[in-house]
C-alpha positions as CSV (number, residue, x, y, z in Angstrom):
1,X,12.6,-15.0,-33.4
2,X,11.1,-12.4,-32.5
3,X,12.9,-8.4,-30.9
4,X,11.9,-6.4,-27.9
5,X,9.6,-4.5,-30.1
6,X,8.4,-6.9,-32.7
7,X,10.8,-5.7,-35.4
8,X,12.3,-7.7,-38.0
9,X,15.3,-9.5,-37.0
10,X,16.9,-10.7,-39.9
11,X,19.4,-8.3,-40.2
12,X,21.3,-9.3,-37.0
13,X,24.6,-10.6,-36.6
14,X,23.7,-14.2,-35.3
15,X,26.1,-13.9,-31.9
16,X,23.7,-10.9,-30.9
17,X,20.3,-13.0,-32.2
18,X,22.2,-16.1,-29.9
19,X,22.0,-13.4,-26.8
20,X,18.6,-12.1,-27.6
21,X,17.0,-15.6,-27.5
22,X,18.7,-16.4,-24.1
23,X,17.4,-13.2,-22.8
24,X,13.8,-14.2,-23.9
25,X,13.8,-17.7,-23.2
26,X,15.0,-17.3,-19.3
27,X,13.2,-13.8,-18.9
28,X,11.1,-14.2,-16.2
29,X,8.4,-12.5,-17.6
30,X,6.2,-14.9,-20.0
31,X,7.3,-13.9,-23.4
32,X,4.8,-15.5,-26.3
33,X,5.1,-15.4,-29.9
34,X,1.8,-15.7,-32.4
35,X,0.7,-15.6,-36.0
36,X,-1.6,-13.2,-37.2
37,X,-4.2,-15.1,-36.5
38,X,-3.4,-15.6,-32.3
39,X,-1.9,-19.3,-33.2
40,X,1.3,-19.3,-30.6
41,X,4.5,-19.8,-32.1
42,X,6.6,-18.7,-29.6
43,X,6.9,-20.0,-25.7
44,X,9.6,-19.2,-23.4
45,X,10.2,-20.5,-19.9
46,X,8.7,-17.5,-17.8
47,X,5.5,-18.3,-20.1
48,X,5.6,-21.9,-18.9
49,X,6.3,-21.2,-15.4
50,X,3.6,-18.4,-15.4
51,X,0.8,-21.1,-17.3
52,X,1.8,-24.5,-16.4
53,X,1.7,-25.3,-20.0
54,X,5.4,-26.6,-21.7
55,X,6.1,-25.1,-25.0
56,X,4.8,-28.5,-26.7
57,X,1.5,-28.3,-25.3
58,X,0.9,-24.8,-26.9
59,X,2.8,-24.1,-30.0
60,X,0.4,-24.2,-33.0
61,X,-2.7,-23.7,-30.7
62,X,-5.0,-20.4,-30.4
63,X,-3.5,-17.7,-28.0
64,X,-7.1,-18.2,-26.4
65,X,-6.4,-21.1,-24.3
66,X,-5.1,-19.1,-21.9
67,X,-7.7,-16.0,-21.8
68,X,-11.2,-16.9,-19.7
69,X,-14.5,-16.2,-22.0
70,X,-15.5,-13.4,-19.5
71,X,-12.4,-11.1,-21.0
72,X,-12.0,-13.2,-24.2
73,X,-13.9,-10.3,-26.5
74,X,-11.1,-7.9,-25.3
75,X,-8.6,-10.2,-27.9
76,X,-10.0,-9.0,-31.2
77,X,-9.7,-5.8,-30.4
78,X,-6.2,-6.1,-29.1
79,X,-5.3,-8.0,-32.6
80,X,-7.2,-5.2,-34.7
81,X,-4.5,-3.0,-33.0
82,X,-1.7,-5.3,-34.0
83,X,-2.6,-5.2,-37.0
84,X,-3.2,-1.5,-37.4
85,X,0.6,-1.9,-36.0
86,X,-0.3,-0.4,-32.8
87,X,1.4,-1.5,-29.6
88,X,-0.5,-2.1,-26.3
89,X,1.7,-1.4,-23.1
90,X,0.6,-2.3,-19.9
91,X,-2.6,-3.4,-20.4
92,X,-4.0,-5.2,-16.7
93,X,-6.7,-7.9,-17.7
94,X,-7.2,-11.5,-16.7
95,X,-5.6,-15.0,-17.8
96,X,-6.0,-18.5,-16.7
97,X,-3.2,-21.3,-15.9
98,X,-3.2,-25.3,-17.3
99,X,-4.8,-25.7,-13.9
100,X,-7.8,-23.6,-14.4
101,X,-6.5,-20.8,-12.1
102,X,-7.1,-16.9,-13.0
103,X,-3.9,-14.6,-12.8
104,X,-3.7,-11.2,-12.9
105,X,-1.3,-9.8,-15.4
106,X,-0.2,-7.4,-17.4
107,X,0.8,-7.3,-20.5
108,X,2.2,-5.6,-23.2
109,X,1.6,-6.4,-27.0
110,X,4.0,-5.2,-30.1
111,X,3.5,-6.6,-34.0
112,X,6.0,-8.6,-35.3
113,X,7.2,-7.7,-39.2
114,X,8.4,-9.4,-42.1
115,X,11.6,-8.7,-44.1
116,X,9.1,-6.3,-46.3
117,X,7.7,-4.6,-43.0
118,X,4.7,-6.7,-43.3
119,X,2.5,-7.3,-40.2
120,X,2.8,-11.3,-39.2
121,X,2.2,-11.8,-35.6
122,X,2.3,-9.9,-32.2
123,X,4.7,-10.6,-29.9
124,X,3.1,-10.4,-26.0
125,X,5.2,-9.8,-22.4
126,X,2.9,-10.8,-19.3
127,X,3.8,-10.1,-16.1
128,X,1.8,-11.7,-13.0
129,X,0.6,-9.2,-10.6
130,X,-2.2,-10.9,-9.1
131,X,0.1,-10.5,-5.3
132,X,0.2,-6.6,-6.3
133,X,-4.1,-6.5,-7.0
134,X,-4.2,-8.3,-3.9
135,X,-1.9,-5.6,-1.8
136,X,-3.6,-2.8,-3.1
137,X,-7.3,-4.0,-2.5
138,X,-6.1,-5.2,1.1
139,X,-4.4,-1.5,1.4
140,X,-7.8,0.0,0.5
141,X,-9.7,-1.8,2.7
142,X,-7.7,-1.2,5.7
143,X,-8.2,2.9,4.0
144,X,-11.8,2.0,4.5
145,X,-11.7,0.8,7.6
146,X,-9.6,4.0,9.1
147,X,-12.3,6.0,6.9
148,X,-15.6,4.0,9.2
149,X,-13.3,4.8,12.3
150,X,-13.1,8.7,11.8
151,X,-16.6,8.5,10.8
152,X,-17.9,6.7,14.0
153,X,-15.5,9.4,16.3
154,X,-17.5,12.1,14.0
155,X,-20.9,10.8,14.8
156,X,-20.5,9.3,18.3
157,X,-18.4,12.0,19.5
158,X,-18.6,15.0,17.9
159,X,-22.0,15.2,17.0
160,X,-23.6,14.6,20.0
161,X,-21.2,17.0,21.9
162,X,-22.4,19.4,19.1
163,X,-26.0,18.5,20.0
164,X,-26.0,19.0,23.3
165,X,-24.1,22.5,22.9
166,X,-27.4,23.7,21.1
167,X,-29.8,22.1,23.7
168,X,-27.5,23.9,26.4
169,X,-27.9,27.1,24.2
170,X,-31.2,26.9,24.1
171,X,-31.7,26.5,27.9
172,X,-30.1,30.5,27.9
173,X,-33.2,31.8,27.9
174,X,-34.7,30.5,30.5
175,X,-31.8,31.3,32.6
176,X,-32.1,34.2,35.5
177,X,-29.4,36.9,34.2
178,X,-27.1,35.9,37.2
179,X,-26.6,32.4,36.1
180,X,-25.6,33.2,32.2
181,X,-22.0,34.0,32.4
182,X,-21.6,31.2,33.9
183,X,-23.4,29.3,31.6
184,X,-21.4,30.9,28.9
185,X,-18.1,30.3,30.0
186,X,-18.7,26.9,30.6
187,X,-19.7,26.7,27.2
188,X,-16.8,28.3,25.7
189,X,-14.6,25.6,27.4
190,X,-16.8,22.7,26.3
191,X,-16.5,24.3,22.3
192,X,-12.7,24.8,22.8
193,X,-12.1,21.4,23.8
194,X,-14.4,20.1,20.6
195,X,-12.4,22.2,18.5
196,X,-9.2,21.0,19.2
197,X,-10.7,17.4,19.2
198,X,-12.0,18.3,15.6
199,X,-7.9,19.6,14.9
200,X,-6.4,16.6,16.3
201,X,-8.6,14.2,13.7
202,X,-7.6,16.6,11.4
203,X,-3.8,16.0,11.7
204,X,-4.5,12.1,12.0
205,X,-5.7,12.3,8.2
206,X,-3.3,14.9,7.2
207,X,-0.5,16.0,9.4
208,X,0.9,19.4,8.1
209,X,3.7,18.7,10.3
210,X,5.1,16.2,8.5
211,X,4.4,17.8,5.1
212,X,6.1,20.8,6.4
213,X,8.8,19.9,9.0
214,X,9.6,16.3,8.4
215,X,8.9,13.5,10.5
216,X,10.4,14.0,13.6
217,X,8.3,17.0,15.0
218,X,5.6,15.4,13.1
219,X,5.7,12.1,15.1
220,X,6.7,14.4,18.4
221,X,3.6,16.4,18.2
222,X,1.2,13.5,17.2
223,X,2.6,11.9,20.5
224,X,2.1,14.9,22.6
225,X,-1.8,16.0,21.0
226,X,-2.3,12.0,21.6
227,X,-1.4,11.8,24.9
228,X,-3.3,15.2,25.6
229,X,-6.8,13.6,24.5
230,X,-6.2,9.9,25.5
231,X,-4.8,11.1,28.9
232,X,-1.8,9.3,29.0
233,X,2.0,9.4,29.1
234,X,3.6,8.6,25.3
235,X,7.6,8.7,25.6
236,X,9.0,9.6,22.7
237,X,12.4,9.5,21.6
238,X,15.2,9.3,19.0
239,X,18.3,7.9,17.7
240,X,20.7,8.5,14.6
241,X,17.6,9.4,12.4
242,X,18.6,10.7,8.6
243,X,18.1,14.3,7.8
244,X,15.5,13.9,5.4
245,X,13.7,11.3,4.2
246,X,11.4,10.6,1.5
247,X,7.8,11.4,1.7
248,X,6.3,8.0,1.3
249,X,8.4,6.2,4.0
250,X,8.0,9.1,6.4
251,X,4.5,9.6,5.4
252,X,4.0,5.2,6.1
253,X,5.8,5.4,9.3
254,X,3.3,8.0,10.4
255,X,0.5,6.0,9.8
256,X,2.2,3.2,11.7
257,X,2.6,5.1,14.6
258,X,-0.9,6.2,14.7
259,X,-2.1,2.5,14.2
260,X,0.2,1.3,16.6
261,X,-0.9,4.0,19.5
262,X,-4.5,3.9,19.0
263,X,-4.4,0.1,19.7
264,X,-2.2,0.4,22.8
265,X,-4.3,2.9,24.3
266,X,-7.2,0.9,23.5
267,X,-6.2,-2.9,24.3
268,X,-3.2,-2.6,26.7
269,X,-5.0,-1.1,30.0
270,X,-2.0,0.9,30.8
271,X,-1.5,4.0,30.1
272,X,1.7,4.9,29.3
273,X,3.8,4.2,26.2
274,X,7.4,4.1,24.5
275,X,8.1,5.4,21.2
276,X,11.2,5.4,19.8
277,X,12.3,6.3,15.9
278,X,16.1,5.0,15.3
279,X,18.1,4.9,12.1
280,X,21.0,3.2,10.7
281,X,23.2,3.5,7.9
282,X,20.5,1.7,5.6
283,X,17.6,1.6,7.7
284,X,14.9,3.3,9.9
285,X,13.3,1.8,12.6
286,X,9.8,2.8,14.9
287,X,9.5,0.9,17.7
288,X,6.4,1.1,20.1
289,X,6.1,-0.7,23.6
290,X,3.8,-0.8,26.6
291,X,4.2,-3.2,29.8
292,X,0.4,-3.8,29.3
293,X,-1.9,-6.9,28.8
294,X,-0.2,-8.2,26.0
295,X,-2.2,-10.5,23.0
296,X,-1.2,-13.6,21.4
297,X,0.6,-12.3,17.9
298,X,-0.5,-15.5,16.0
299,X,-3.8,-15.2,16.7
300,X,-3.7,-11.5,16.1
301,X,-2.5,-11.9,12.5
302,X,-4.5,-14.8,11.8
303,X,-8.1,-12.6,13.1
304,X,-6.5,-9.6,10.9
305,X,-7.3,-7.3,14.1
306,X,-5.4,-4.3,15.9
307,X,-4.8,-2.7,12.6
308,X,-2.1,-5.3,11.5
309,X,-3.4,-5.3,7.8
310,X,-3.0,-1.6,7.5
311,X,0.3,-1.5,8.9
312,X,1.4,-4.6,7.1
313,X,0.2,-3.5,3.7
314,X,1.6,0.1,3.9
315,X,5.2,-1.5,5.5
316,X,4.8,-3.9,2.1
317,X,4.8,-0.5,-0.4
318,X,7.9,1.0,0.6
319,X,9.5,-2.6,1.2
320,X,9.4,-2.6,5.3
321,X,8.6,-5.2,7.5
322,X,6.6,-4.9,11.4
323,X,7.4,-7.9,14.1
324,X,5.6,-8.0,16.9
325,X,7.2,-9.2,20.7
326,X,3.7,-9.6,22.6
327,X,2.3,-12.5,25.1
328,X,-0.6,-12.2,27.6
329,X,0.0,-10.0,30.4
330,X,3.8,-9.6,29.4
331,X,3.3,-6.2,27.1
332,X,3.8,-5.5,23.8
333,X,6.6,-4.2,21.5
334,X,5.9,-3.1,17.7
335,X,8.7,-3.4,15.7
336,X,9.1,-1.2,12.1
337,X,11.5,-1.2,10.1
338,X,12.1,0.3,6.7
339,X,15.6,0.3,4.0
340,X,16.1,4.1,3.4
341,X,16.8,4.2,-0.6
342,X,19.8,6.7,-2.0
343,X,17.1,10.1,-2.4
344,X,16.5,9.5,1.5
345,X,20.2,10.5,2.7
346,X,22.2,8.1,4.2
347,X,24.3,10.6,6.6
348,X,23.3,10.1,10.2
349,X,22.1,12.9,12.5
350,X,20.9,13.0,15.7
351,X,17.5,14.9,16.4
């Protein structure tokens, strides 16, 4: 048998070497023993359940069965390592099941000594994190879909309001004297109202409020700015919410909120809207709701549309969940909820 780290167990007492090999064998990470030479020696159960292969089908076969040729020249330099007695820790790379199926994983390598200290075998831990590569490339493609939003306001909007500010400046001179302070002040409103168009996309990708003040006035102003540029009436309350809470929850709540609006205002046809941010004694909840056209939720999550992979995938990272109440023509209420962890405070305040 084989310890945590590889090291030579010889020395001890068998009740604790009997408690060892029950933590290995039902670990659920796949734990593998091998040789020097990559032969497997050792199998426990999370390794079957993560390969589909039972201890008898492996033992005394090449550690390779299980890595696909496209990564298989990363193995002799992970043994060179070994046998250098270098450990690898975390190391994300590729495997494949009995079944012929890839998995994500990472794994961790140590060497395995003899009585004498001498280098035998490697002992591995895998973990499967395919699910994790899969959040996190869903996560950055929602990122990249916000990214093409901003960038279409920048160009459709922004730009051509820009554009026609330097055709309407260049029309001044062919004004009669009269007619340019007019002109002009016109022109101041129509840059004052870009700039603080170019401020509120600002705060949608980083909201110095939040950083700042915490996520109350954050979410209070970012309804107010909203409903100043959208035109429309945002309602926003709240309940019990914790003094502080941690950056990454506030900061994911944010973003719901912002995901959540911008599809109401675009797919309701109504124009007014309900926010409400609520906390409990281990939880904190956004809630968003129009009396608007309402969607089919099913059909919604199935088509990936109005934002739901974002909001879904940043919920997922800080262990929240989103429901959705919506039918045709009966509105729509968003539902987030997130567990507040010890470092957010758990003492109830209202704000």
């Amino acid at each position: 048998m084989f310890g945590a780290n590889g090291a030579n167990m010889s020395s001890v007492p068998e009740h604790r070497l009997n408690r060892l090999a029950a933590i290995v064998e039902f670990s659920e990470d796949a734990i593998i023993g091998k040789d020097i030479d990559g032969i497997i020696t050792e199998w426990n159960q999370g390794a079957r359940q993560l390969y589909g292969y039972a201890a008898d089908e492996v033992i005394g076969k090449p550690v390779s069965l299980l890595i696909p040729p496209d990564v298989a020249d990363d193995f002799p330099q992970i043994m060179q390592k070994i046998r250098r007695g270098e450990s690898i820790v975390h190391y994300e790379t590729v495997r494949k099941t009995k079944d012929g199926v890839r998995v994500e994983v990472s794994v961790s390598v140590s060497p395995i000594r003899d009585e004498v200290g001498k280098i035998v075998g490697a002992a591995a831990i895998a973990r499967d994190i395919t699910e994790r590569k899969r959040q996190s490339r869903k996560l950055i493609e929602a990122q990249e879909q916000e990214r093409a939003r901003i960038a279409r306001e920048l160009h459709d909007d922004i730009s051509q309001r820009l554009a026609l500010f330097a055709v309407e400046m260049e029309q001044l001179k062919d004004l009669p004297s009269n007619e340019i302070p007019i002109r002009l002040e016109k022109m101041r409103i129509t840059i004052m109202e870009i700039l603080s168009d170019v401020q509120a996309l600002s705060h949608e990708l980083h909201s110095s409020y939040l950083e700042y003040l915490g996520i109350v006035p954050a979410m209070k102003n970012f309804c107010q700015e909203f409903a100043k540029r959208q035109k429309v009436e945002v309602e926003f309350g709240t309940l019990n919410v914790p003094p502080s809470i941690s950056s990454d929850i506030s900061l994911c709540l944010f973003r719901v909120l912002q995901e959540t609006l911008h599809n109401a205002a675009k797919h309701s046809g109504v124009n007014r809207f309900r926010v409400q941010l609520r906390g409990t004694s281990d939880e904190i909840h956004l809630t968003v709701s129009d009396s608007g056209a309402g969607f089919d939720p099913e059909a919604a999550v199935k088509s990936h549309g109005l934002g739901l992979t974002s909001m879904k995938e940043r919920l997922h990272l800080v262990k929240g969940e989103i429901s959705i109440d919506s039918r045709p023509e009966h509105g729509t209420t968003i539902h987030a909820h997130v567990p507040l962890r010890p470092d957010s405070g758990s003492k109830l305040a209202a704000s």
